[in-house]
C-alpha positions as CSV (number, residue, x, y, z in Angstrom):
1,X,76.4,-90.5,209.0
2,X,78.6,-93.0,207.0
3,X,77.9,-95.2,210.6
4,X,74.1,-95.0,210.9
5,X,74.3,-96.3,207.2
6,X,76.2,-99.1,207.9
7,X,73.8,-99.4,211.2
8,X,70.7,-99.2,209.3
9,X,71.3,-101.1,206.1
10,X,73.6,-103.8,207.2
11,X,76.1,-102.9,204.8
12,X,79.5,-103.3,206.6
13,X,79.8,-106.8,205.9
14,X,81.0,-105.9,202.2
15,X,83.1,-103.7,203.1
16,X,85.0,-105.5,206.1
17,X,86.1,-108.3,203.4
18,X,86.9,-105.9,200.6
19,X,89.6,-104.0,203.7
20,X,90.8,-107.8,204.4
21,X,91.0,-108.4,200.8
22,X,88.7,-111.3,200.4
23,X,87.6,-109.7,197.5
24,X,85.4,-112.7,195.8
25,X,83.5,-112.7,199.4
26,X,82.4,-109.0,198.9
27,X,81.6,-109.2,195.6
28,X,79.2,-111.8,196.5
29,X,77.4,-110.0,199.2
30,X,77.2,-106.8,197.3
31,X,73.9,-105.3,196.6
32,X,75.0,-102.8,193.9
33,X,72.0,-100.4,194.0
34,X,72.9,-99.9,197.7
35,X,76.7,-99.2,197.3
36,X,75.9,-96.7,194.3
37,X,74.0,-94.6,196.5
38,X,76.9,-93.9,199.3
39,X,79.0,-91.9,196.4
40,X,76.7,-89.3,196.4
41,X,75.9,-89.2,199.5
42,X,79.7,-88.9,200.8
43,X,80.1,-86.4,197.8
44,X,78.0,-84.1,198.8
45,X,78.6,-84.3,202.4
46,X,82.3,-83.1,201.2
47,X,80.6,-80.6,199.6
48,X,78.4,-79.1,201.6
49,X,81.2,-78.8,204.4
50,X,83.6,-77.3,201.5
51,X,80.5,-74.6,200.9
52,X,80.0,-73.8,204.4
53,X,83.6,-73.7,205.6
54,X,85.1,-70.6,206.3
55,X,86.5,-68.3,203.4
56,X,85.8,-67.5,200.0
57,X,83.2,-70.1,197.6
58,X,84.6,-70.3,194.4
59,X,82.0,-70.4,191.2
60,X,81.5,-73.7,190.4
61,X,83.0,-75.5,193.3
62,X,80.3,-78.0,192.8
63,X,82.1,-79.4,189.8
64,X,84.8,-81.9,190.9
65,X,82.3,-83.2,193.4
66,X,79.7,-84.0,190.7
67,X,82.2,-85.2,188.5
68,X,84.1,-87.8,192.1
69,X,80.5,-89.2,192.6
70,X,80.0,-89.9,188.9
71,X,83.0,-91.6,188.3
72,X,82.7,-93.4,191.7
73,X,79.5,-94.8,190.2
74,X,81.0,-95.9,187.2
75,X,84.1,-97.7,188.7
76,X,81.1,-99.2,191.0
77,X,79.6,-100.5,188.0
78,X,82.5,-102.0,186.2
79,X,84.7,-103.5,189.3
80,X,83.2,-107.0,188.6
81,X,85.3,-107.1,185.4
82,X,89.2,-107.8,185.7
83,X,91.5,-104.9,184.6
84,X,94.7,-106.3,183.3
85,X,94.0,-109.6,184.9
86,X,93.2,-108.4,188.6
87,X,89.9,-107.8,190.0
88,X,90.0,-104.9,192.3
89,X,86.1,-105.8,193.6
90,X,83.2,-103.6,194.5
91,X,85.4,-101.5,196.9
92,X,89.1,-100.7,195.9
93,X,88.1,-99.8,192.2
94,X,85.4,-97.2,192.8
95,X,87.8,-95.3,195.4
96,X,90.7,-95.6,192.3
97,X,88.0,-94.0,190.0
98,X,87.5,-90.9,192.4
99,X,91.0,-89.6,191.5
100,X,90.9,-89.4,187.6
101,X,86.9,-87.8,188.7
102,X,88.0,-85.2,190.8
103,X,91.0,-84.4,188.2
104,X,88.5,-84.2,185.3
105,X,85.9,-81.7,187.5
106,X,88.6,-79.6,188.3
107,X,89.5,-79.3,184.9
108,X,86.2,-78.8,183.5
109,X,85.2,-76.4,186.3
110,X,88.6,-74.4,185.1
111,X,87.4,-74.5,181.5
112,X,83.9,-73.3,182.6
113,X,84.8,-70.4,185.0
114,X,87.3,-69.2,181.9
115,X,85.1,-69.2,179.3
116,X,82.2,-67.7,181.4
117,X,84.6,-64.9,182.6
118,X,85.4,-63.2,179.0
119,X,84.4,-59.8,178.4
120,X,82.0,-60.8,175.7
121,X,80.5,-63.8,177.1
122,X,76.7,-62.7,177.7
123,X,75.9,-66.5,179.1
124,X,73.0,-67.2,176.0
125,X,73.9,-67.6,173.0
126,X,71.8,-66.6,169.8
């Protein structure tokens, strides 16, 4: 999938000099609105194998996806600033921002499967 992207939309270019850290290079031939659609689509890809493998599907397991992808996006939309004077580009700081996503899903989907798991939780509230 990730190569008929690259394929289709010419996109590899960016992401060849952000993995030889020529970082101002990439961050010219960005085209953000393209590069914030591949969060999603690898998120959900993860996904979607995680729901169809083997075994039990936990409630909510579409949580810390949701949550990677959205956080992706964000770290996609603030990597042209500098973070304590280094500029981490359109690549390297969107895949940084996946870790503290996925950590903040799981945690919420925790705090959601608790609280939706009491005895007296009826799911609407009055």
């Amino acid at each position: 999938m990730s190569f008929t992207l690259n394929l289709f939309f010419s996109r590899s270019a960016n992401i060849l000099n952000a993995l030889l850290i020529s970082l101002p290079e990439a961050a010219k031939v960005v085209e953000y609105q393209w590069l914030m659609f591949y969060p999603c689509v690898y998120m959900y890809a993860m996904y979607d194998a995680n729901k169809h493998a083997e075994g039990e599907n936990p409630r909510l397991s579409f949580v810390p996806f949701a949550f990677g992808a959205y956080f992706v996006t964000i770290g996609l939309m603030y990597s042209p600033n500098l973070f304590f004077g280094i500029s981490f580009g359109p690549i390297w700081l969107p895949m940084l921002s996946l870790i503290p996503g996925l950590l903040i899903g799981f945690i919420i989907g925790y705090i959601l499967i608790k609280i939706s798991s009491k005895p007296n939780y009826s799911g609407n509230e009055q």
